[in-house]
N, C-alpha and C positions, 0 to 999 in steps of 0.2 A: 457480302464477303469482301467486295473491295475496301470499302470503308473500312470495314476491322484491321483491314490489313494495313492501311494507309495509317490509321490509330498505333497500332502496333512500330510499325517504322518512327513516327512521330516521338514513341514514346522512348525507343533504342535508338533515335538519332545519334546522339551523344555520344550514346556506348559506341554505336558502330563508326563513326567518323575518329576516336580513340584505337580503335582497334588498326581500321585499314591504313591509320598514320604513322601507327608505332612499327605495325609488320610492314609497311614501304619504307617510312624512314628508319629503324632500328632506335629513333629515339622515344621512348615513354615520357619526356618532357615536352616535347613538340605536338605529341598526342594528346597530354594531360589538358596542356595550354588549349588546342584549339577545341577538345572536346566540352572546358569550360564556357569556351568563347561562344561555341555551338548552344551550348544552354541556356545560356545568359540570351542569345541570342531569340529561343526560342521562346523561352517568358517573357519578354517586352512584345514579342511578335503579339504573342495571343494577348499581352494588356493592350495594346495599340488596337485589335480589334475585338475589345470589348468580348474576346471568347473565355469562357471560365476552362481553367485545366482540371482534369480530371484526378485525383488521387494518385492514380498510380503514375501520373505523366510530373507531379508534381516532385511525388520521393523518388521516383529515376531523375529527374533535373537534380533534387537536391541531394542526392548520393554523389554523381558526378562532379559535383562543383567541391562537396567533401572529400571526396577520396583522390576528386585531383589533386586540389592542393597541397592535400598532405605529398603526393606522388611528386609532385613539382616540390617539396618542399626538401622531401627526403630524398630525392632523386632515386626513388625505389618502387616499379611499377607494379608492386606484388600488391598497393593497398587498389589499384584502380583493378587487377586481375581477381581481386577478391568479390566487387561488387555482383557478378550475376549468385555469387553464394547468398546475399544478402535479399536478395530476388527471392532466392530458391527456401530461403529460411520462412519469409515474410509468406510466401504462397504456402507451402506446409504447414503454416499453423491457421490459414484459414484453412484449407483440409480436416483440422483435426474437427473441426465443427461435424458433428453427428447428420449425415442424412443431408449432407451439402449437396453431395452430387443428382439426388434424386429430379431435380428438375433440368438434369443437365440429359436426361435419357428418354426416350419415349417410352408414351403411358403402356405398351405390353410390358417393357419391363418394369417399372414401379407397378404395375399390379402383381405381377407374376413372382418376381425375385429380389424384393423390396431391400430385403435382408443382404443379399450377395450384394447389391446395389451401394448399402453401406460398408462392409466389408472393402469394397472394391473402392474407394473412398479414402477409407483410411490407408491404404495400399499405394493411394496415390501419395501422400503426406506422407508416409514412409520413403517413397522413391525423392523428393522434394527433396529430403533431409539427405541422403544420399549423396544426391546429386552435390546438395551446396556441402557437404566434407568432401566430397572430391575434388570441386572448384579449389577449397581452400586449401587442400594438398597440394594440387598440380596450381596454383597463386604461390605457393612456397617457394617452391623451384624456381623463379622467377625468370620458367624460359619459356617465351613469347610463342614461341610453335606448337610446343608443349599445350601452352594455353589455349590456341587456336583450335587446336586440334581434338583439346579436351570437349572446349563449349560447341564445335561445333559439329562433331560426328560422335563422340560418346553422350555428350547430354541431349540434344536432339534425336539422336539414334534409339535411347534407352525411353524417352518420352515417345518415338512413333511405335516399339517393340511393344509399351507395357498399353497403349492405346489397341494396336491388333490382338491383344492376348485379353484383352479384359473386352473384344468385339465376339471373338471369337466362345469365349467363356459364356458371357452374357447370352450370345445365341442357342447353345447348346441348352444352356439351363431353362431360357423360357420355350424351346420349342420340348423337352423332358416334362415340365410341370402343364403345358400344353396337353399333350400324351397323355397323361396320367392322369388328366382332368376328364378325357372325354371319355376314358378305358372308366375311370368311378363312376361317370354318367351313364354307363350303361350302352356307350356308343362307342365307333368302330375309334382309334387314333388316325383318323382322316388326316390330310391334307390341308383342310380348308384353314386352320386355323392357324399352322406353319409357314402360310403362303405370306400369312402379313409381317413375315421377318423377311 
């Protein structure tokens, strides 16, 4: 868990050294500038130690470095406020892949609710899309609080809500097809089989 986390931070360095510069200083050029600096920095970091970047550490470097400039260029922070939509665009269509999630769940659910499991999938890829037309609504506006406020209590908010309602969902439905399986068997809807949710 630390590691992902630390992968994570790695990978939003940038974004987030942009963000906490522009909302301290009020300037989106001073942000743009050090969050390139910040990337730039962090590519030679990992050539100098022979570490490969991974995919996603690579197009968050190279968004940044794109959308600053343009940002530095046009003195207009809405293109660097636009990048978590291009996140949210980029994660939604791996979503759309059928049956993505199935190894993201434990094996009671892939056996029991296989079907909801992709359902619940593409649900996610919906919320993804969502998400990034609202970044690029509230990127429109080009007001920094606004944006703060969007990415980090509405989209974080809506990602931990649609995670307990698809916890919540999924539980119900494999301890139901549970039920239903032991009452066909000819035996009582025990316990024993519910216990391992």
């Amino acid at each position: 868990m630390r590691h992902a986390l630390i992968e994570l931070c790695t990978d939003f360095l940038s974004a987030i050294v942009f963000f906490v510069l522009t909302l301290a200083t009020g300037s989106a050029a001073l942000g743009s500038a050090l969050a390139i600096a910040v990337a730039i920095a962090q590519l030679v970091h990992a050539r100098m130690q022979g570490r490969p970047l991974n995919f996603m550490t690579q197009a968050s470097l190279a968004l940044v470095v794109v959308l600053g400039a343009i940002t530095l260029l046009t003195d207009d922070p809405r293109f660097m406020f636009a990048k978590p939509a291009i996140g949210h665009f980029a994660v939604g269509l791996i979503m759309l892949k059928r049956g993505w999630m199935l190894r993201y769940v434990p094996a009671i659910v892939t056996d029991n609710i296989p079907g909801a499991v992709t359902v619940a999938g593409y649900a996610w890829a919906a919320l993804m899309f969502a998400l990034g037309l609202g970044t690029i609504a509230v990127a429109l506006t080009g007001d920094l609080k606004m944006w703060a406020l969007y990415i980090s209590v509405v989209a974080v908010g809506a990602k931990i809500a649609a995670f307990a309602i698809q916890f919540v969902t999924f539980r119900v439905l494999v301890r139901r097809r549970i039920r239903a399986a032991r009452v066909a068997a000819g035996g009582r809807p025990g316990l024993l089989g519910l216990q391992l949710l």
